[in-house]
N, C-alpha and C positions, 0 to 999 in steps of 0.2 A: 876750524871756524867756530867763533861762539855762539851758543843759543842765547838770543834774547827773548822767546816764549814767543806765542800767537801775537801779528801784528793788532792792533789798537790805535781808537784815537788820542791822542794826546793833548793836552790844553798849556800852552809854554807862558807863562808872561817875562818880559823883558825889561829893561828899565834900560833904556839908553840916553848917552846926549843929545838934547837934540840940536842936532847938525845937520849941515848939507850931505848927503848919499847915504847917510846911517839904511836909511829902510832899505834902499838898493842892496849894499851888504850883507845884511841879515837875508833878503830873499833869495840873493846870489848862491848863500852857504849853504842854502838847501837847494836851490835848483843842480849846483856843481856834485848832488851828490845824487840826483836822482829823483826827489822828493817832492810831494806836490804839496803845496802849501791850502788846506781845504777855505782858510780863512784868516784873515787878517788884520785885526783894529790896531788902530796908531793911534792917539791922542796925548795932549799935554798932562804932565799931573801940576799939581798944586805949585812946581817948581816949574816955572815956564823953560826951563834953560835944561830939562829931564822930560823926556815922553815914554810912555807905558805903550808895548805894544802884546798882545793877545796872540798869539799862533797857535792853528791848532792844523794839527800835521796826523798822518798815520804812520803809525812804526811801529818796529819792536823795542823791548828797553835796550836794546844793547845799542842799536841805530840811535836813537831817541838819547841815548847817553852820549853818542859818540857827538850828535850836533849840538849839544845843550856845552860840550867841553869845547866844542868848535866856536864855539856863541861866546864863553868864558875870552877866548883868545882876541877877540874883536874891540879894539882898542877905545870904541865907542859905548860899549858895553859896561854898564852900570854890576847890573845882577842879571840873574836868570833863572826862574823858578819852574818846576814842572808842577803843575797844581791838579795834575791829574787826580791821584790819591788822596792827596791831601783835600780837608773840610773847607768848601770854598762855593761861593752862588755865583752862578752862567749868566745870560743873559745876551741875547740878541733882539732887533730890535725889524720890524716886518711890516713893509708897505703895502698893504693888496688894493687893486681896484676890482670889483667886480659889478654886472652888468644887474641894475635897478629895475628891473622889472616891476610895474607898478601890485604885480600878483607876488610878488618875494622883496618887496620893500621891508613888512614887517617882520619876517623870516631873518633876513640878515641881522635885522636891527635886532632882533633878540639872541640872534649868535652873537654878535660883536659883546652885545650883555655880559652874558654867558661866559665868554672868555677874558673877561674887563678889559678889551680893547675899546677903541674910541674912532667912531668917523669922523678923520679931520677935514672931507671934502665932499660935495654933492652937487652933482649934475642933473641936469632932468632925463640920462640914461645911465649913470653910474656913480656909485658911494667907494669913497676910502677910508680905507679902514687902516687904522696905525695899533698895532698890537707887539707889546713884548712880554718874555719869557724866554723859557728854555724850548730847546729843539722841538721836543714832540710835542710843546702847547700849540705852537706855529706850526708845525707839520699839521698835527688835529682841525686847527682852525683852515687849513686850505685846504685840509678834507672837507669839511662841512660846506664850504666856498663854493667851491668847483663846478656843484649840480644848476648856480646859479648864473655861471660862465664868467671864468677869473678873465679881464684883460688884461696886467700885468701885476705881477709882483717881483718885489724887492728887498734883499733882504741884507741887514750890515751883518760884519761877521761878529763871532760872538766875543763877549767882552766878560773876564773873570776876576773875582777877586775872594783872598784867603777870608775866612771866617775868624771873627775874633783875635786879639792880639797875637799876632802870630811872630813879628819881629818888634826890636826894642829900636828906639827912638836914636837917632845919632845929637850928641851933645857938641853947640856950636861953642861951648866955652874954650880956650885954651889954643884954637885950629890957624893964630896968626893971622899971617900977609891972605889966606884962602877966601878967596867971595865967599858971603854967608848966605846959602840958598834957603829956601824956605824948607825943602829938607834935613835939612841941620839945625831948624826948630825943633826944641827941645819937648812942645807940646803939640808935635808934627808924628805919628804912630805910620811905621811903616816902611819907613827910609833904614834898611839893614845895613852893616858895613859889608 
């Protein structure tokens, strides 16, 4: 058996069609192997007829290689990049409510500061609060939360993307009968073959 080192989380993004069952497949291909998927963002890119999706999984490299070659096979499957390693900024995005006490009104309100998050809601018993960042800003910030009684939080998974020009542009000149997606703009960074 091979070693793939100490399990890890990993941050995958995906570039597929979008189509009817795409995200069913891609989650199927790791459920079929055991894998629990910690989080998951889908969205469209620039190219409505392409969606990006986020996964972030725990594995070793060797597991974490064998589904990223599994992911390659998946006929809906654009690209596949692990962006673990590689120079790249996180981001998830976190709803909390928590209880307004009229004695930690201004308590929260100088956390929320503090963390440049934003109440986008107020009750005469409870503020919400919409804060993003990486993991342990949002972990911190419902540390600080907590002593004033969280009633719910929420949070999307997280969403990543490489730093700086990492891939070269695809050129729609010359491509024929092929629909020109907005990808295939030439002043479009990002769309690798």
């Amino acid at each position: 058996m091979q070693n793939g080192g100490e399990p890890r989380q990993h941050t995958i993004a995906v570039l597929v069609e979008n189509r009817f069952g795409v995200l069913s497949r891609v989650a199927g291909l790791f459920s079929a192997r055991g894998y629990n998927i910690e989080s998951l963002s889908v969205g469209e890119t620039l190219d409505p007829s392409v969606s990006r999706m986020t996964i972030v999984v725990h594995g070793d490299e060797f597991v974490i290689e064998q589904v990223m070659k599994q992911l390659h096979k998946l006929i809906d499957v654009i690209k596949v990049s692990d962006l673990t390693d590689d120079d790249h900024v996180e981001r998830e995005l976190m709803l909390i409510r928590v209880n307004a006490e009229p004695q930690h009104r201004a308590e929260i309100m100088r956390t929320a500061d503090i963390f440049r998050a934003k109440i986008v809601d107020v009750t005469p018993s409870s503020f919400t609060i919409e804060a993003t960042g990486d993991e342990g800003k949002l972990e911190a910030l419902a540390e600080l939360l907590r002593p004033m009684g969280i009633q719910e939080l929420v949070r999307t998974g997280k969403v990543a993307i490489a730093r700086g020009p990492k891939t070269r542009a695809r050129k729609a000149a010359g491509e024929g009968a092929r629909r020109a997606r907005i990808s295939d703009d030439p002043r479009v960074i990002g769309f690798a073959d």
